[in-house]
Structures are given as structure tokens and as C-alpha cells.
N, C-alpha and C positions, 0 to 999 in steps of 0.2 A: 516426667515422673514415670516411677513404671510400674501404674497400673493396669491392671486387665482392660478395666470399664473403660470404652472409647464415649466419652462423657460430648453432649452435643455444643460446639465452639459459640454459642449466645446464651443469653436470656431470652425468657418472653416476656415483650410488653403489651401486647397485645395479641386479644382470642378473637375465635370466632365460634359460635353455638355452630352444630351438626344435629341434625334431626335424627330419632332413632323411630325406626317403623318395626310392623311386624311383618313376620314371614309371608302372610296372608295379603296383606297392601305392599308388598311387592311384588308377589305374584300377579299381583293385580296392573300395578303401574307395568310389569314387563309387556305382561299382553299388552296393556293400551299400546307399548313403545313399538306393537308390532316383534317384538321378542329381539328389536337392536339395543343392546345397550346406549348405543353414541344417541338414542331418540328420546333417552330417560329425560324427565326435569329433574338438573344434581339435584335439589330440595331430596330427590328422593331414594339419594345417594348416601350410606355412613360413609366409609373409607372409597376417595376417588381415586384410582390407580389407572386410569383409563387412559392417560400423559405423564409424564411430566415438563410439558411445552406450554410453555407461559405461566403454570400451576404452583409456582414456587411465593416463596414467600419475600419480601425483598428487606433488607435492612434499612437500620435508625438513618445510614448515610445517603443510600439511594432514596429514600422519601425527602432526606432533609436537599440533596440535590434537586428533587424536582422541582422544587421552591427556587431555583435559580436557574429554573428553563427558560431560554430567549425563543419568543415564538414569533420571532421575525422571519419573513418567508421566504426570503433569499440572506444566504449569508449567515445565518444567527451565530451568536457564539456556542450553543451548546452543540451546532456539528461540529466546529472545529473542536471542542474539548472531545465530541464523540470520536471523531477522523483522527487525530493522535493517540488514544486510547487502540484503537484498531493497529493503526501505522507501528505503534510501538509491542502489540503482538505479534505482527505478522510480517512485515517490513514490504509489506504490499504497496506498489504505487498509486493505485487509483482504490477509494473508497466509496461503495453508493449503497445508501441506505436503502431499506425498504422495509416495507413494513410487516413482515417476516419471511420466513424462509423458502417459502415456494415460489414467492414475488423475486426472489434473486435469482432458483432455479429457473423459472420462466424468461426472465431477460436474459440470462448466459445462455439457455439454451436457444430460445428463437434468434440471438444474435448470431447464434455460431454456426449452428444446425442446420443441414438440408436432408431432404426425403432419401432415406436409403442407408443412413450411414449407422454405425456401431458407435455406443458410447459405453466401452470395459470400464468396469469397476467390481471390487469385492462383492459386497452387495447393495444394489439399488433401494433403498426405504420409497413409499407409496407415491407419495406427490414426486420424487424424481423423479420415479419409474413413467409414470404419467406422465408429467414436463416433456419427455426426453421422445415418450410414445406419441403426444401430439403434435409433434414435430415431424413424423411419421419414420422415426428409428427404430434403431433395436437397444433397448439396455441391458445391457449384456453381464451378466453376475459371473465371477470368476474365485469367490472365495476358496481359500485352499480346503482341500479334502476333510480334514480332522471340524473344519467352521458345518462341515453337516451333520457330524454326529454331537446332539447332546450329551450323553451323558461322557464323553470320553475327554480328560484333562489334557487343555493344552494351554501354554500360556497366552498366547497370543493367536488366537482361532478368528480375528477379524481379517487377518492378514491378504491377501493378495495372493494366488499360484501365478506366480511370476513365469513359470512355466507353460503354463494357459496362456498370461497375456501377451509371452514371447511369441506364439504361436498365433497369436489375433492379430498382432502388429506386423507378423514376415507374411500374412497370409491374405488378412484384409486392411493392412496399414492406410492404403489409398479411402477408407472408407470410415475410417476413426480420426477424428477430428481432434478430440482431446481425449484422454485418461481418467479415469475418476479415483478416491478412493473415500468409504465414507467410515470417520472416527468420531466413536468409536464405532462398530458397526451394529447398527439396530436391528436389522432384519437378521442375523446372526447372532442375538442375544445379548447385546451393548461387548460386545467382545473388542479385545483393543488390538489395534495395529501397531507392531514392532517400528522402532526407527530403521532397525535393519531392514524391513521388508521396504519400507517406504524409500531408503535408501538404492534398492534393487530396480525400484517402480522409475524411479530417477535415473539409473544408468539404462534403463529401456526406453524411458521417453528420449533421453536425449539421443541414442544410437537412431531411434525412426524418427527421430525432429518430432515429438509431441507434446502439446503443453499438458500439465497435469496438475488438477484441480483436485480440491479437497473438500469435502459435504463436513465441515467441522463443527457442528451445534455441535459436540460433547467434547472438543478437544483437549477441554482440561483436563477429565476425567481419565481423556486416553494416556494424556502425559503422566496423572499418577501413577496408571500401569505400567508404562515403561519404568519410572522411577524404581515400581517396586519389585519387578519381574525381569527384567535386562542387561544380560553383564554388562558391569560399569556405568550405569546412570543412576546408583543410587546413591551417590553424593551429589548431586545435583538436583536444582531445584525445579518445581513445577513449571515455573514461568520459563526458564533460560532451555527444558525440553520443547515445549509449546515454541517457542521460539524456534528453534533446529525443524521443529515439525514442517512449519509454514517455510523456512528459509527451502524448504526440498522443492515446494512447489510454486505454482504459477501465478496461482489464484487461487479465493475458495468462494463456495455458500457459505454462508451463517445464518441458522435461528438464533437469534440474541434470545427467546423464548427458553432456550435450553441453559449451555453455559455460558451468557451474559446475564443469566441469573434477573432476567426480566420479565414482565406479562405480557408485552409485545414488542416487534420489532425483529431488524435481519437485517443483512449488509453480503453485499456482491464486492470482493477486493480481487484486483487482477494490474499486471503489470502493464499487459497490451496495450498500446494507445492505443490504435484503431477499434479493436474489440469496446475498450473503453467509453469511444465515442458513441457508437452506436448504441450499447448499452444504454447511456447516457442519454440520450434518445429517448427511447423504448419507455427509459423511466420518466420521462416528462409526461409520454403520450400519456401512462399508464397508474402511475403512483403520486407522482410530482414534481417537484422542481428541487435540481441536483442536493442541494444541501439540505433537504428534509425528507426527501424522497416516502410520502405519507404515514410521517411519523411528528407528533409534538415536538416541540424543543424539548420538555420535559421528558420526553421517552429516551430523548437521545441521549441526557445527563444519567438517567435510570443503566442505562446500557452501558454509557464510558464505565462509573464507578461497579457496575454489578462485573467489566472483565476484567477491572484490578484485583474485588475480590476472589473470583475463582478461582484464581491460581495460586490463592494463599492455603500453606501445606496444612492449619491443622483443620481447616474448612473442608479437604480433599480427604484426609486421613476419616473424618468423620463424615462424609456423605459413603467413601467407599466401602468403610467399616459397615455403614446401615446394612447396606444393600447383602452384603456377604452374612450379618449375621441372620439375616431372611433366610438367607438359602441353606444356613447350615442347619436350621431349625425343621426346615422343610426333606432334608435328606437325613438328617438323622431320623423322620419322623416315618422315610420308604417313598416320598412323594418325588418322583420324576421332573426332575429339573435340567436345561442347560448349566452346565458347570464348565467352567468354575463360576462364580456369579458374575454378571456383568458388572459396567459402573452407573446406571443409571434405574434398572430393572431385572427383577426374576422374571424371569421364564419358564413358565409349568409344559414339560411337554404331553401333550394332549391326546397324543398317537399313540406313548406308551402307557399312561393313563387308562384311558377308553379304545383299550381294540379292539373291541365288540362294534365298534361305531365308524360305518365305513369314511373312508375321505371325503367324497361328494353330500355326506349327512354329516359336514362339517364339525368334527370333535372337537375342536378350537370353541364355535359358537358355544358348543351344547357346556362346555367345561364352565366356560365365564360366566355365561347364562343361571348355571346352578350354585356357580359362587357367589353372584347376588343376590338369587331367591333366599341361599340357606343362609348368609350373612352381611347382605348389603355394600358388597362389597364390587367395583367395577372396575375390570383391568379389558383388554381387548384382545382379539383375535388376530395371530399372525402366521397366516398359513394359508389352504389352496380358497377360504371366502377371499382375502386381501390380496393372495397374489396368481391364483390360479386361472381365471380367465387373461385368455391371451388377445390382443390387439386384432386377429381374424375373428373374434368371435368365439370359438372352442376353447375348452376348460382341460386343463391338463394338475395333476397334483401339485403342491408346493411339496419344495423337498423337504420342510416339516410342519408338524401342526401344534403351533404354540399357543399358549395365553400369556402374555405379557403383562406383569403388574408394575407397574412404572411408579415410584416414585416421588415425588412432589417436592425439590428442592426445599430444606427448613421448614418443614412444614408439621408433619407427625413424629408424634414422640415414639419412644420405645415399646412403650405401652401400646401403642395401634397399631404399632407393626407384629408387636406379640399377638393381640388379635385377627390381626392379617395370617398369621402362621396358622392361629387354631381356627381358622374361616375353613383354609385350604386344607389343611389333614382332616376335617368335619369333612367335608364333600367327597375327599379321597374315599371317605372310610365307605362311605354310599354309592362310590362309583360304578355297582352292576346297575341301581337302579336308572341313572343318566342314559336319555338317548338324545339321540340330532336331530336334525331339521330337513329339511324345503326350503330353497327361496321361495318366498312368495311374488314379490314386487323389485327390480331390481333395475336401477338405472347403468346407463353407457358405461361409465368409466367411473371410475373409488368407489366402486360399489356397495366395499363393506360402510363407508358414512351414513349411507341416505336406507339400504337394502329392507326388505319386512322378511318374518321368516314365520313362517309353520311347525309347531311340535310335532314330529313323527309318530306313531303311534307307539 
């Protein structure tokens, strides 16, 4: 039909109450929280934007699957319905669960990794970057030039400077082990990566012999972008792009948290034998034993049927529709966003926002911080709190300072996102008065999870 309204592809059969507080008891719960949001209790959360990993909502099929979980501990049948659901995305030869997605970065990386090496990719999101840095590497970000400026239109700004990593591979080839690229890419504002780029990333692995992994928790998502952004993929369908995606590379990560459209869970596929074994290994020592890899049989039924779903078009046409009609309401309104929208989150950039607010008094924090005071609303910080401290110890800027409001697979209506919109142009309107912070309290490494912070004066 050809209406405007991208109307949302279910019904609801089931609610859930959300508590509404006042300004005042939340200012209140922020201090307890030490002024992190990740310290809140959700109870005292409206709109949760803080993810959208594991926070999605799951359909009438995936609840009615779980009812047909084998929770036998070797062997069950619902790996194998999980291990073909995968195999037939990806056409990866080896499948290993875990129980989400940093639990797979962990065993690729410690299996493959030694001290000193480079791991290139677009850009690294937190727990790789970590995985990759406890290994004691370098994770190496390469996104092309236009993936650092906000406001400037491009279509495919997740992409890869193939020119950069030609240059990593003829220079420090001996010291990169594999390739990365992560879709879509989150720390670049869910931005999608071209087949063509990915196709580039392919004739560079194979010329320096490199295998080349993919961080695919949103793969669907990036496959609608290609679809609808790419000469010549828009006759074609969500799944058979996904499909060409994986066929480029070697292996991936997956959060099934993301688009396996689940509350938990993640899976390591890779062609390697060897790699494979090991890995394989690793996850006995670590998760468990190969066919459940610390996950129910019921999760892994959750997972097969949540990645049939997400590659269905009018499921993809209306998560991606959500997310853009956010960002168009927020730029009509003057409010500083990456654009064009991502597929899984807005991005408020916070630098041009709050310039009064230098970098090291974190405008990221201070932005999110103030849009749950003034409306309970909780997105998180992407910028030099998440990524600025370096593995020596010293803090250098990120190259932007976002708030990411993520989300929630099927979850909020139109209606909350409409108040999502008039949260953020409220806060805009007040933004001389907003200042930043101090760490107060700050541990080793993911600091923004655990970190406390101080109001500035």
C-alpha cells in the first residue's frame, strides 16, 4: 500500500507498567547512582535507551519455541535447529555458541592473539576494543574520513578506508593477524557498511593472506541499508544481502542480543579448523560444552527463530523507518545529530551541542545525565569517558562526543519515541545552563560501566 505511516509489523499481546517519577526523585536516584547512569535501578528509568542488546521484545513464535527447548547437555536438538539457522545465514563451517557477544570476542581473540599485534577494523565498539587490548594489542580504528564528521551526509559512513588498511597490511602486515570490520558500525553511529567496501576489504585480505572477521550483531540492519542505499541491491532481498555479506568473510562475532532479536546469547562461526579447535577448547574451559556453549536449549530455539525473523523486509522497513523518523524530528527541531540516522540508534552529538563544556568535563556524560533529570530518559555516552583512556594509562580525546539513544527492538510505540524527541529538544532548549563533570571513582578498564562522577561547579 502506499501509505506514508510505516505502521509497526505486529500486534501487542502483552504490556509491561513503566513507572513515572518526578524531576526531583530523579535527581535524586542520579546522585545515589554516583551520577552513572549504567548504576540506575531501570525501576527508575521512563524511556530505556541505554541498549538495545538483549532489550528487545521477542515474538508469539520465539516464546512459543522456547516451549520446545532440549536442555540436554551434550548434543540437544535445539543446537542443532540453532547451528543450521546460523550455517544457513552465514555458510560458516564451524558454529559455537556463547552466551553473548563478548564471550565469542574473548575466545577469537585469546585463540588467535599474541602481545604486540594490530587488529584493523572500521571501528572497534567497547568490549572488542578491550578483548583485543587484554590480549595486549592495538585495536586499530580505520573508518573512512566522512564516518568522523556528524553532521555531514554520506551513505555508507561505517565503511572501511581501504586506503588506510592498505597501508596497515604493506607496513605492518607481519603483525595483523586478522582484519576486522563491525556492521553496522556503532561507535560511528550504527552507520552501515557498503558491499562494495566490504568487497575491497576482501581483495586486501586475500592479496596479504588475511582472514577477515565481521562483529555482525546488527547485520540485518546493515543489509537494509545496502538494499536501500546501493546501486543495484534494491531488488533483492534482506536475507540473500546478509548472505553475500558473510559469504565475503571468514568468520564472525555475533550478539544474538542484537539482531537475533534475543535477551541473551552470541555465537563465534569461523571456517578454520584449527582456530576452531582451540576455540573450542577455550569454550569448554570457559562457557561450556560445545553444543550449548552457556546457554539453555530454550535460548538457542529463541535465537534460531529470532534470525529467520530479522531478515524479514516489512520487520527491517519498520525498525529502520523508527529510528529515522527520531532523527528527523530532532533536526527539524536544530538538535545536532549524526546523520543520516543509524539502524539501530540516534546519536546526539554532544561537542556541538555543549561547546561551553570542555572534553575532559565529558559533554557526553553531562548531555545524558540531563536528559534523564529533565525526562527520565536513559541513553549513554560515546565519546573520550568510553573511549579516551588509552591501555598506558593516559587519556587522549575521542574523535567525537556522542549520546547514543538506542533503541529497543519492538518495544516503544510512536508515541515514546515522540516523547523521546520532545525529552531532547527540552534539554536542547536549556543547554547554556548544562555543565560536566569529574571522575570521581574510576576502575582499570570499561570504565564508563562501573565509573562515579562529580557535578562541576
Amino acid at each position: 500500500m502506499n501509505f506514508r505511516t510505516i505502521i509497526e509489523p505486529f500486534r501487542i499481546k502483552s504490556v509491561e507498567a513503566i513507572a513515572f517519577t518526578t524531576r526531583e526523585e530523579r535527581a535524586e536516584a542520579l546522585r545515589a547512582a554516583g551520577s552513572n547512569l549504567f548504576r540506575l535501578p531501570a525501576a527508575a528509568v521512563l524511556i530505556d535507551l541505554l541498549t538495545d542488546s538483549g532489550t528487545g521484545a521477542m515474538s508469539a513464535a520465539q516464546w512459543g519455541a522456547l516451549m520446545q527447548g532440549d536442555e540436554s547437555y551434550a548434543g540437544s536438538r535445539s543446537f542443532y535447529r540453532f547451528e543450521a539457522a546460523v550455517r544457513d545465514l552465514t555458510g560458516f563451517k564451524h558454529v559455537i555458541p556463547t552466551h553473548q557477544g563478548r564471550a565469542a570476542e574473548h575466545i577469537l581473540f585469546h585463540t588467535v592473539l599474541r602481545p604486540g599485534q594490530i587488529v584493523p577494523s572500521n571501528n572497534h565498539f567497547d568490549t572488542t576494543r578491550a578483548n583485543i587490548e587484554a590480549e595486549g594489542c592495538e585495536a586499530r580504528d580505520l573508518v573512512i574520513p566522512e564516518g568522523r564528521v556528524p553532521a555531514l551526509i554520506h551513505p555508507f559512513k561505517g565503511n572501511v578506508d581501504l586506503g588506510a588498511l592498505e597501508r596497515t597490511l604493506a607496513e605492518a602486515g607481519d603483525r595483523v593477524p586478522l582484519v576486522m570490520a563491525t556492521i553496522t558500525n556503532n561507535s560511528g553511529g550504527g552507520q552501515p557498511v557498503s558491499l562494495e567496501n566490504l568487497r575491497g576489504i576482501r581483495v586486501l585480505c586475500d592479496r596479504y593472506h588475511k582472514p577477515l572477521f565481521l562483529d555482525a550483531c546488527r547485520f540485518a540492519e546493515n543489509a537494509y541499508f545496502v538494499k536501500m542505499r546501493e546501486p543495484g541491491q534494491g531488488s533483492r532481498t534482506p536475507k540473500a544481502i546478509a548472505q553475500e555479506t558473510f559469504s565475503l568473510a571468514d568468520g564472525c562475532t555475533m550478539s544474538a542480543k542484537k539482531d537475533g532479536l534475543a535477551n541473551i546469547g552470541g555465537f563465534l562461526a569461523l571456517n578454520d579448523d584449527r582456530w576452531a579447535e582451540e576455540a573450542r577448547n577455550l569454550l569448554i574451559l570457559t562457557e561450556g560444552f560445545p553444543t550449548y556453549g552457556g546457554l539453555a536449549g530454550y535460548d538457542l530455539e529463541a535465537i534460531a527463530r529470532g534470525l529467520e525473523e530479522v531478515v524479514e523486509e516489512p520487520y527491517l522497513r519498520y525498525r529502520i523507518r523508527s529510528i529515522e523518523y527520531l532523527g528527523d524530528k530532532l533536526t527539524a527541531a536544530g538538535v545536532p545529530t549524526i546523520r543520516p540516522a543509524g539502524g539501530h540508534a540516534i546519536y546526539l552529538d554532544a561537542k556541538a551541542l555543549l561547546p561551553h563544556i570542555a572534553t575532559l568535563e565529558y559533554p557526553g556524560v553531562a548531555l545524558a545525565n540531563a536528559l534523564y533529570v529533565e525526562a527520565g530518559i536513559r541513553g549513554v555516552e560515546i565519546g573520550t569517558l568510553m573511549f579516551g583512556r588509552q591501555p598506558d594509562g593516559t587519556e587522549v580525546p575521542a574523535p567525537m562526543e556522542l549520546v547514543r539513544l538506542a533503541i529497543p527492538r519492538r518495544v516503544y510505540t510512536q508515541s515514546h519515541i515522540d516523547y523521546v524527541a520532545e525529552g531532547v529538544i527540552e534539554v536542547a532548549r536549556k543547554k547554556d545552563s548544562i555543565r560536566g563533570y569529574r571522575i570521581a571513582t574510576s576502575p582499570a578498564v570499561l570504565r564508563h560501566f562501573t565509573a562515579t562522577f562529580e557535578p562541576l561547579p
